[in-house]
Each structure stands twice: as C-alpha cells, then as structure tokens.
ZAMARGU-4260 file (C-alpha; in steps of 0.2 Angstrom, whole numbers, plus 5000, padded with zeros to 4 digits):
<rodrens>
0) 4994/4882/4983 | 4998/4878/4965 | 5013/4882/4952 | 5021/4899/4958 | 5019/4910/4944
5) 5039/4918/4949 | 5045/4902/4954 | 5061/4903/4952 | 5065/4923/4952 | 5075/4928/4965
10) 5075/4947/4973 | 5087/4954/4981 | 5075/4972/4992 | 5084/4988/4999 | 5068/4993/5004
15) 5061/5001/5022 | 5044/5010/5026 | 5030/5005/5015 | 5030/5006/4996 | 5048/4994/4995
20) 5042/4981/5006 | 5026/4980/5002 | 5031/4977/4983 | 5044/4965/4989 | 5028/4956/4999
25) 5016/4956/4983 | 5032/4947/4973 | 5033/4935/4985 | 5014/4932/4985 | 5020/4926/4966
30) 5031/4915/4970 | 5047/4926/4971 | 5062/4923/4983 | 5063/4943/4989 | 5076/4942/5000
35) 5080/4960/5011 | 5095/4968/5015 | 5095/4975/5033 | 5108/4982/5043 | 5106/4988/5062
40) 5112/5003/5059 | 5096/5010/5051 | 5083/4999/5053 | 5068/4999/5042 | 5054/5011/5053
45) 5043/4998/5054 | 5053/4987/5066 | 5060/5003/5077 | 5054/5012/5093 | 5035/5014/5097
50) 5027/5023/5110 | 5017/5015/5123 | 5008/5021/5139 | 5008/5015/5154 | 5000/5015/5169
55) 5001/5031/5175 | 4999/5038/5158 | 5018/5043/5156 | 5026/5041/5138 | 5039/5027/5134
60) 5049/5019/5121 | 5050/5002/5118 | 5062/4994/5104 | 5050/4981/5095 | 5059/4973/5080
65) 5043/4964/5076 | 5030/4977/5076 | 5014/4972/5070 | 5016/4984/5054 | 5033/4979/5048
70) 5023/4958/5051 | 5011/4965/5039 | 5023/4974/5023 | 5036/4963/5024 | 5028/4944/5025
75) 5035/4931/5015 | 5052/4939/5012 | 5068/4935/5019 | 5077/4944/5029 | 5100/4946/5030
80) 5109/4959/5039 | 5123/4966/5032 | 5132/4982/5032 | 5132/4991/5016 | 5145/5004/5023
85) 5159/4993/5022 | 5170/4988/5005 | 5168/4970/5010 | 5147/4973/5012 | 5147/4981/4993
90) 5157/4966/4987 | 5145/4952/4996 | 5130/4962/4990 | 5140/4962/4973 | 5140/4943/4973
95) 5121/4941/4976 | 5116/4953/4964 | 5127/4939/4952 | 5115/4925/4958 | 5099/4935/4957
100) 5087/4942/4943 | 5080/4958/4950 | 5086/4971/4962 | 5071/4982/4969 | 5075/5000/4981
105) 5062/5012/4988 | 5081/5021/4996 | 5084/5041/4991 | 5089/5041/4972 | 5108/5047/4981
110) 5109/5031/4993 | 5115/5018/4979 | 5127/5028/4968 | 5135/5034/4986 | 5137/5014/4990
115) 5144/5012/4972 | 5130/5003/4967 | 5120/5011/4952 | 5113/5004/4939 | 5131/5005/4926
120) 5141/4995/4942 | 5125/4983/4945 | 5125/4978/4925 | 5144/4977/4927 | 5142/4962/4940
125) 5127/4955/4931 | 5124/4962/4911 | 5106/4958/4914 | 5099/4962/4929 | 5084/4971/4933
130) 5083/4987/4943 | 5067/4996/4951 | 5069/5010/4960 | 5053/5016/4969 | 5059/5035/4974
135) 5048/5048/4979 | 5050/5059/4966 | 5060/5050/4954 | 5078/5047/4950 | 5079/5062/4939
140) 5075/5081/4941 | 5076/5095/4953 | 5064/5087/4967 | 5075/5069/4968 | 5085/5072/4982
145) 5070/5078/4992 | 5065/5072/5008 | 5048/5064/5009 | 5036/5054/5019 | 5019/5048/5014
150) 5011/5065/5017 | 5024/5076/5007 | 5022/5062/4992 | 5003/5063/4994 | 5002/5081/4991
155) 5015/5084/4980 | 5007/5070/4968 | 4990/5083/4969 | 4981/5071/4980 | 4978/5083/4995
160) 4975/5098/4987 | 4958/5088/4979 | 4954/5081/4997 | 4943/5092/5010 | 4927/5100/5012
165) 4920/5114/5002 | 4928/5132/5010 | 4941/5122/5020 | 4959/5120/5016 | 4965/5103/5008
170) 4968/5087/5019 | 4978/5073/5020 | 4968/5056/5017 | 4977/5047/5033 | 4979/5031/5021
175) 4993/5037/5012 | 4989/5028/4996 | 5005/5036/4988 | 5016/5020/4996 | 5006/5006/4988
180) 5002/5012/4972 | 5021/5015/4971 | 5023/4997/4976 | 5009/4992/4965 | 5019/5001/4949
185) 5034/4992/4955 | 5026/4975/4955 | 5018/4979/4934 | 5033/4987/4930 | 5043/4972/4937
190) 5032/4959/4929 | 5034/4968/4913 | 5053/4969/4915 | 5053/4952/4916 | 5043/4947/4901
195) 5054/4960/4892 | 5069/4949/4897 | 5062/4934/4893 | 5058/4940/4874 | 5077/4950/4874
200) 5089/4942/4886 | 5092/4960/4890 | 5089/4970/4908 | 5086/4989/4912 | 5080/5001/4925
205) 5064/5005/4929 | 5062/5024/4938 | 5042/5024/4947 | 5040/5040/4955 | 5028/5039/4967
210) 5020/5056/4966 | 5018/5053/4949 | 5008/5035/4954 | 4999/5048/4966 | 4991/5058/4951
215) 4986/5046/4941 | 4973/5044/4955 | 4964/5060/4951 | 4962/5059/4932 | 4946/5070/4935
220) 4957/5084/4941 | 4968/5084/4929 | 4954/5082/4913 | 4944/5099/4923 | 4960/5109/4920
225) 4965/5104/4903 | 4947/5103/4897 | 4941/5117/4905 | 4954/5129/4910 | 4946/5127/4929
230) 4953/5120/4946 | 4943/5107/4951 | 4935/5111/4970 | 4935/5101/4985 | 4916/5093/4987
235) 4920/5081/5001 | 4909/5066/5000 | 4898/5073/4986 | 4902/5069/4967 | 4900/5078/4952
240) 4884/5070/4948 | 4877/5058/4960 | 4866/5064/4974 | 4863/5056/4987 | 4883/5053/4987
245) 4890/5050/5005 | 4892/5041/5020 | 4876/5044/5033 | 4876/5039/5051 | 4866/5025/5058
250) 4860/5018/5073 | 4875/5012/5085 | 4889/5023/5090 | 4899/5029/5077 | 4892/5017/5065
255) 4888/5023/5045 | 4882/5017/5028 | 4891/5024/5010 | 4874/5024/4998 | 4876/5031/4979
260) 4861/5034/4970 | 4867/5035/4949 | 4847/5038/4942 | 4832/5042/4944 | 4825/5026/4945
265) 4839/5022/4959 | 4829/5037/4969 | 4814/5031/4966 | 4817/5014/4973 | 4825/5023/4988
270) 4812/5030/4992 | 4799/5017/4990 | 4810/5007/5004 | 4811/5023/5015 | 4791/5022/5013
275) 4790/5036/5002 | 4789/5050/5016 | 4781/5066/5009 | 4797/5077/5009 | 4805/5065/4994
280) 4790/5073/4982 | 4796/5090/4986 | 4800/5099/4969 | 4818/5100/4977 | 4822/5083/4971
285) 4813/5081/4956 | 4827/5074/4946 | 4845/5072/4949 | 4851/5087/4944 | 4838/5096/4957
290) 4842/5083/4971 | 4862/5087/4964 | 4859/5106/4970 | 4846/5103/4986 | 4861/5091/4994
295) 4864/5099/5012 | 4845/5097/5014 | 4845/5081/5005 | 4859/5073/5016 | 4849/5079/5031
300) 4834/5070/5028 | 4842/5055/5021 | 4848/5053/5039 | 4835/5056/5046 | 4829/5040/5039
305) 4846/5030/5040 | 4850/5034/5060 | 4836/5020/5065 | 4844/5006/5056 | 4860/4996/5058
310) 4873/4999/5044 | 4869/4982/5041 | 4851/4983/5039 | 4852/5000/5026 | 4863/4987/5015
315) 4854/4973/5014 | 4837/4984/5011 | 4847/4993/4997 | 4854/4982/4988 | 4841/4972/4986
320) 4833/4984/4977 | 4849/4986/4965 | 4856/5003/4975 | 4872/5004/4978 | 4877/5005/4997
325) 4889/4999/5008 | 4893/4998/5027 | 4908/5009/5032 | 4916/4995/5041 | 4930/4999/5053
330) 4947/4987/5056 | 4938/4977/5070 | 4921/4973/5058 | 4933/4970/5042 | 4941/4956/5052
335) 4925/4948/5059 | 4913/4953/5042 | 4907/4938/5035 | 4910/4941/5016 | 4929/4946/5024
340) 4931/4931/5030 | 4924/4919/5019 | 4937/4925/5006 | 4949/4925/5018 | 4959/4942/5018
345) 4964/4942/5033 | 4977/4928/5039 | 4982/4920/5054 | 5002/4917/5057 | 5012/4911/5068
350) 5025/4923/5071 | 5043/4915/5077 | 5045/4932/5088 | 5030/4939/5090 | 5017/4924/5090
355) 5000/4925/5082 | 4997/4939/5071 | 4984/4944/5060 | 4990/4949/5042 | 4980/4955/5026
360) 4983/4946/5011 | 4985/4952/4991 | 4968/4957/4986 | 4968/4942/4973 | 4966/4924/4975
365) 4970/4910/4961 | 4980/4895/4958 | 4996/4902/4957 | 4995/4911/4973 | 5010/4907/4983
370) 5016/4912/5001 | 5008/4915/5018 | 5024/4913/5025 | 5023/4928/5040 | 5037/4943/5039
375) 5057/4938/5046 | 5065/4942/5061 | 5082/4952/5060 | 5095/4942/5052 | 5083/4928/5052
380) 5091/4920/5035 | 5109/4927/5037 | 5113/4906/5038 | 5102/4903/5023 | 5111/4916/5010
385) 5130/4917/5017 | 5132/4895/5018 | 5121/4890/5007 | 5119/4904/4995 | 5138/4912/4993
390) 5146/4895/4999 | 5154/4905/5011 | 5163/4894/5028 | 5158/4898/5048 | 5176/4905/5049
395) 5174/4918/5035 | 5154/4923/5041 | 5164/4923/5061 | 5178/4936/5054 | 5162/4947/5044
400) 5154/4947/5060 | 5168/4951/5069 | 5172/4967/5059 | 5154/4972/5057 | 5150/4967/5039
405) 5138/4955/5044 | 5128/4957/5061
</rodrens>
C-alpha cells in the first residue's frame, strides 16, 4: 500500500488490555515492526477466559486465546513469549531492546523497575532508546501505584462525574474512551520522539497519564470552573446552546436519529420539512434561547414527528436542507452502512486460529498506510525473533524452553 511511513522502526510492546496494544496496532498501521512480549503466565485479558452459555443456560468458562477483542487491538503486531521473571528472560529482552528503537508499556509504573528494567538500565543497553509508558495515572505522584481499569481512569480523569442526566448521579460512558486516547497520546508522543531523535540522536521517556488524556476531553468543564467559579451540570444529551440537541427515536425497534439545530435559520428549515405543524409557531420556540429553555416539551414533539420515519429517511431529509443529523447506528448497521463500507473501516482477515474475522481499521486512509496483517497467535513469531533476530541455535531456544524462559 505504498512507502511505510515507520519503515524500518522496530517496537519492542509490554502491553495487555487496551490502550498498549492498540498503540502498538496504530504503529504498526505505520509501517512499524511492534513486536509483543507475552508470557503464559499472565496473559494479556484480551486472549483469557470468557463466559459463555449453554444450552441449558448454565455459566461456563472457556479459554479462547484468540478472542475477537484481542484480533481487534492487537492486529498487525507480532507476538514472542518469554518469561520476564527469569535473569535469563531480562538478558534476552536486554538484547532486543539493543536491536530496537522504541520500547512502549501500558504495565503498573512498579512492573519494569521490579524486572530491572527502567528507563537508566534500558539507556544502559541502548544510549538512545525511546521509552513510552502509558500508566494510568502516570509514572510520578501519589496515585501511580493505583490500580485501575477503564472505569477508575474514566472517572478519575473527570469524565464520569460530567456524564448523566440532570438530578441523577454521574455515569460511566460504557466506551471507555480513556484506553484509546491513551493510546492515541502514545502514538503523537512516539511520532514526536522520533523526530526528536532524528534532529538529536538522543532518546528519552515519555510518561502519558491516561487520566490526564481523559480530561482533556472536557475542556468545557474545566473552562466553567476557572472562568466562572461554577461546576459544570450533567445536561445529558442537551448542550449549552443548541436546541433541539439529542438523539430521538424513530420508526423501527430501538431505532434513533441525533439532529442538532445551531440557528434560527437551521429551525426554520426544520420545520418547513416537518410541514410546519402549528405548535412550531408557539411563542415557546421563538428563537433559540426560548426553544433552549422549552426543551422537555420541545424534544417531545420533535418525536412526535421523527417516530414515523426511518432513521435513514430523517437523515437524508435533513441534510439536505443543511441540518445536521445522523443515524445512531448500532455495530451490526456500521458494518453493513454503505458510506462504512465504501471507505472500508471495517476489514476481513483471515485469522490463522480463529478463521475470518471482522476488524476496524485506523480511522485514516493514505498512501503510506501499511498493515492489515490480522492479530498473532501465542508465541506465533518466537522462530522469527530468537533465529533470525538474536541469532540464537535450536539447542539454546530447546534449553530456554526447557527451563521456562521461553514457552
């Protein structure tokens, strides 16, 4: 598909959940070689136990090291197992992180020093390498040893505390987007790393929080209180301005369109296409501001009107006329949506374990777009970096083996 923009830059990913692999995926996208380090001791989330159903309704657990999820944050990579827990593990990890550029973890900020591998011993072995560490609180302060999943990062970040409806407690998005805005920092502050190293010859380690990547997400919040003094409410789907602002049901089950109206002239044209009905002309939604204060009534009637059209059909009538609306599509329409597919986010592979899978791609296509190569199996490229990599003989990878280095 092109020149690889990071042709040529190899990672080296201790990274499990969603924000490390999901960097190391995007890198890949570039061009990188990203290979992860695995060990069966503790495998990354994503390829462990699931819960399934069966017939009878009963609960039970089957191991899956090929989960759909892991296929998705971890495609194009490579994959070696090795057992970081062992001297001889450290000193092979050692001699990959000579032959590589940039060294990326999403591990507890006490993981690496405890394996005797921080940034002082990395530089030791390579004077220039490039560290990102993707904690969740960062490498630094009182909250770094803190445990966390995508909920605690979320709120402590100040994302759920803004989330809910008007007079209810705050709520949790159910996206998470704390894991891949982490990644996303990760990938810009890799990229800048790099062209740091180009100009300098010189490494250096990068801490991204990723609560702190979670605030920047709610610049509003943060302006209401240092502006104003105030705390900003919860207003569910509503915005500080706009009205009508939300997502309105329509015909079909469980099927809704987002519209946002920004102007007068926006309402207007709204209501010409609902056919002007005699309730629009009420003094109640005059101008914005009026139609800003009348909202439970307004969001009523708006449905009203939206509930005997297809998602679809409220789309294509309002934009049209220049209005802002959207169908609120679920997985199984994103997949089949035309404009989805003509772009072509969403990928076939052919999985080596788990068969054909469906994958989303990096939300950017161009000429230097590089992999669609679909996530490894365990171990899958333990040949690949102990021969032909660290030069290293069947007898010596049978002895690792053998005493649980490598598995």
């Amino acid at each position: 598909m092109g020149t690889h923009f990071l042709k040529g830059i190899r990672v080296i990913a201790l990274t499990w959940m969603w924000a490390g692999p999901w960097m190391g995926a995007v890198l890949a996208d570039m061009g990188a070689e990203v290979i992860k380090i695995e060990t069966s001791q503790r495998l990354d989330h994503q390829r462990v136990t699931k819960i399934l159903q069966d017939l009878n309704g009963d609960l039970n657990q089957k191991q899956d090291l090929n989960r759909g999820l892991f296929n998705i944050t971890n495609r194009g990579v490579k994959s070696c197992t090795l057992n970081l827990k062992q001297p001889k593990g450290v000193e092979i990890f050692k001699k990959l992180v000579k032959i590589s550029d940039i060294v990326i973890t999403n591990l507890s900020p006490r993981v690496m020093p405890g394996w005797g591998l921080d940034y002082a011993a990395l530089k030791e072995v390579k004077s220039d390498i490039i560290l990102i560490s993707l904690p969740a609180f960062g490498d630094t302060g009182p909250d770094k040893d803190y445990v966390s999943y995508a909920s605690t990062i979320e709120a402590a970040g100040g994302l759920s505390v803004s989330f809910g409806y008007p007079g209810e407690g705050p709520a949790l998005s159910g996206t998470y987007p704390g894991d891949p805005i982490g990644g996303m920092y990760g990938v810009v502050s890799t990229l800048t790393a790099l062209n740091y190293h180009y100009k300098t010859g010189k490494g250096q380690h990068i801490d991204v929080a990723q609560s702190e990547g979670v605030t920047t997400l709610i610049p509003e919040v943060i302006m209401e209180y240092v502006m104003n003094g105030r705390i900003r409410p919860r207003v569910g789907n509503r915005d500080v301005i706009m009205a009508p602002h939300g997502c309105y049901p329509c015909k079909g089950d469980d099927k809704w369109v987002a519209i946002a109206i920004g102007t007068d002239s926006e309402w207007t044209a709204l209501c010409q296409i609902m056919g002007n009905p005699v309730w629009s002309k009420d003094e109640m939604f005059f101008d914005q501001y009026s139609r800003w204060k009348n909202q439970d009534e307004l969001n009523k009637l708006i449905a009203s009107w939206t509930k005997d059209f297809t998602p679809y059909d409220v789309m294509y009538k309002l934009q049209k006329a220049g209005i802002a609306a959207g169908v609120s599509l679920n997985i199984e329409e994103a997949i089949n949506d035309p404009h989805c597919k003509e772009r072509g986010i969403f990928i076939e592979q052919t999985h080596p374990a788990a068969g054909k899978t469906i994958v989303y791609r990096s939300p950017w296509t161009s000429a230097l777009t590089a992999t669609e190569a679909p996530a490894p199996c365990l171990g899958e490229h333990n040949g690949y970096v102990f021969k032909k990599l660290l030069k290293m003989s069947d007898v010596d990878i049978t002895q690792l083996i053998d005493e649980k280095v490598i598995y």
